[in-house]
C-alpha positions as CSV (number, residue, x, y, z in Angstrom):
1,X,0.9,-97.8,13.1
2,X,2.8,-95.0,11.1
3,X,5.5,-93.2,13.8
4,X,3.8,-89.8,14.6
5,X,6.3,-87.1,14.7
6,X,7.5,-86.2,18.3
7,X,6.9,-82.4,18.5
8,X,3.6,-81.8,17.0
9,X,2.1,-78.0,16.8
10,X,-1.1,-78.1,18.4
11,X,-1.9,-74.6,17.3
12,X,-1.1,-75.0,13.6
13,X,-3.1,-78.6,14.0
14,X,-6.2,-76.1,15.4
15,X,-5.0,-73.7,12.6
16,X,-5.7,-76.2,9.9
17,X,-9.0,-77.9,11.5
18,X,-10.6,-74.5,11.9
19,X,-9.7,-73.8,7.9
20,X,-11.0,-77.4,6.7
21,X,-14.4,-76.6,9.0
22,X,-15.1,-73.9,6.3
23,X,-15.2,-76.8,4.0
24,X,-18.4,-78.5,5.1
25,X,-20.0,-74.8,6.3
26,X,-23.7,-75.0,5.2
27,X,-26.8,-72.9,6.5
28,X,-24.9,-69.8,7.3
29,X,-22.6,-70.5,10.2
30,X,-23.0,-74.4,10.8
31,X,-20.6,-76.6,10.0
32,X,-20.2,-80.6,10.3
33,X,-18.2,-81.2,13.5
34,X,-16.5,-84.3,12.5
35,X,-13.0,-83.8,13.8
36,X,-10.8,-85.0,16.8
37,X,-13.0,-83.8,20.3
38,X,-10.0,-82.9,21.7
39,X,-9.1,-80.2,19.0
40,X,-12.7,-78.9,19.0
41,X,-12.7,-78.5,22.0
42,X,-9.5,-76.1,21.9
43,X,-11.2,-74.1,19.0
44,X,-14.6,-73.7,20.9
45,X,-12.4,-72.4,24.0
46,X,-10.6,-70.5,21.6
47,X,-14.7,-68.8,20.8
48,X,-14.3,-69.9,17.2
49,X,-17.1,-71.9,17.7
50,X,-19.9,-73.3,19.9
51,X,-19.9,-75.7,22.2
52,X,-19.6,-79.1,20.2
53,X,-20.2,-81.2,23.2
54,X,-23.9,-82.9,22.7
55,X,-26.3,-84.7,20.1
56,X,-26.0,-82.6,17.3
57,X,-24.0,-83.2,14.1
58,X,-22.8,-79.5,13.6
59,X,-21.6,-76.7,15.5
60,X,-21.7,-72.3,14.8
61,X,-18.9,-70.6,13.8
62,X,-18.4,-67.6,15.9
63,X,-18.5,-64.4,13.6
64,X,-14.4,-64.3,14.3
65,X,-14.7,-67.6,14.0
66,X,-15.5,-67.5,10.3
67,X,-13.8,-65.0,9.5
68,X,-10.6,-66.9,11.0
69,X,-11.4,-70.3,9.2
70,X,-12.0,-68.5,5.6
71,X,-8.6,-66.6,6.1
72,X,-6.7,-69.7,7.1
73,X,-8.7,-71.7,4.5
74,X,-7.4,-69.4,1.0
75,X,-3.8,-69.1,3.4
76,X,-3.0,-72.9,3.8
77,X,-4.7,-74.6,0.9
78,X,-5.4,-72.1,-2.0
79,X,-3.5,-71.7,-4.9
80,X,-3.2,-68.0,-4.8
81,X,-3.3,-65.1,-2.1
82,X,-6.7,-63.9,-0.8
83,X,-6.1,-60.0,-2.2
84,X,-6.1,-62.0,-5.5
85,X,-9.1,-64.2,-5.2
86,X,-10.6,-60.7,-4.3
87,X,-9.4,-58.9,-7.1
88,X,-7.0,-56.9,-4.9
89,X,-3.3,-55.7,-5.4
């Protein structure tokens, strides 16, 4: 087992799970719930998205929700700033 680093962030951790969830986003709002339950659980108390406690394979991204993970998506993994992928100055 690989050490794990003593003091880990859980909000940047949530940070970065709520910008991969944009990554498997289909149907609208629905995304593939297939990360740790216990940081899901912080993002659904958080009212980024719906429960993800039950049978189904996929939660809803709350409207801020999206919002939040496309923002954090282009801000931690994108090449260039969001005003640019938008044409902005």
């Amino acid at each position: 087992m690989y050490p794990v680093p003593m003091d880990i962030d859980p909000g940047k951790v949530d940070q970065a799970v709520l910008a991969l969830l944009s990554l498997g986003r289909h149907e609208g709002y629905r995304t593939w719930k297939a990360f740790d339950w216990e940081i899901m659980g912080r993002l659904y108390q958080k009212g980024y998205i719906t429960d993800p406690v039950g049978k189904a394979k996929s939660v809803l991204f709350t409207e801020e929700g999206l919002r939040e993970s496309e923002r954090l998506l282009y801000a931690l993994f994108c090449r260039q700033s969001v005003g640019d992928a938008l044409g902005k100055p």
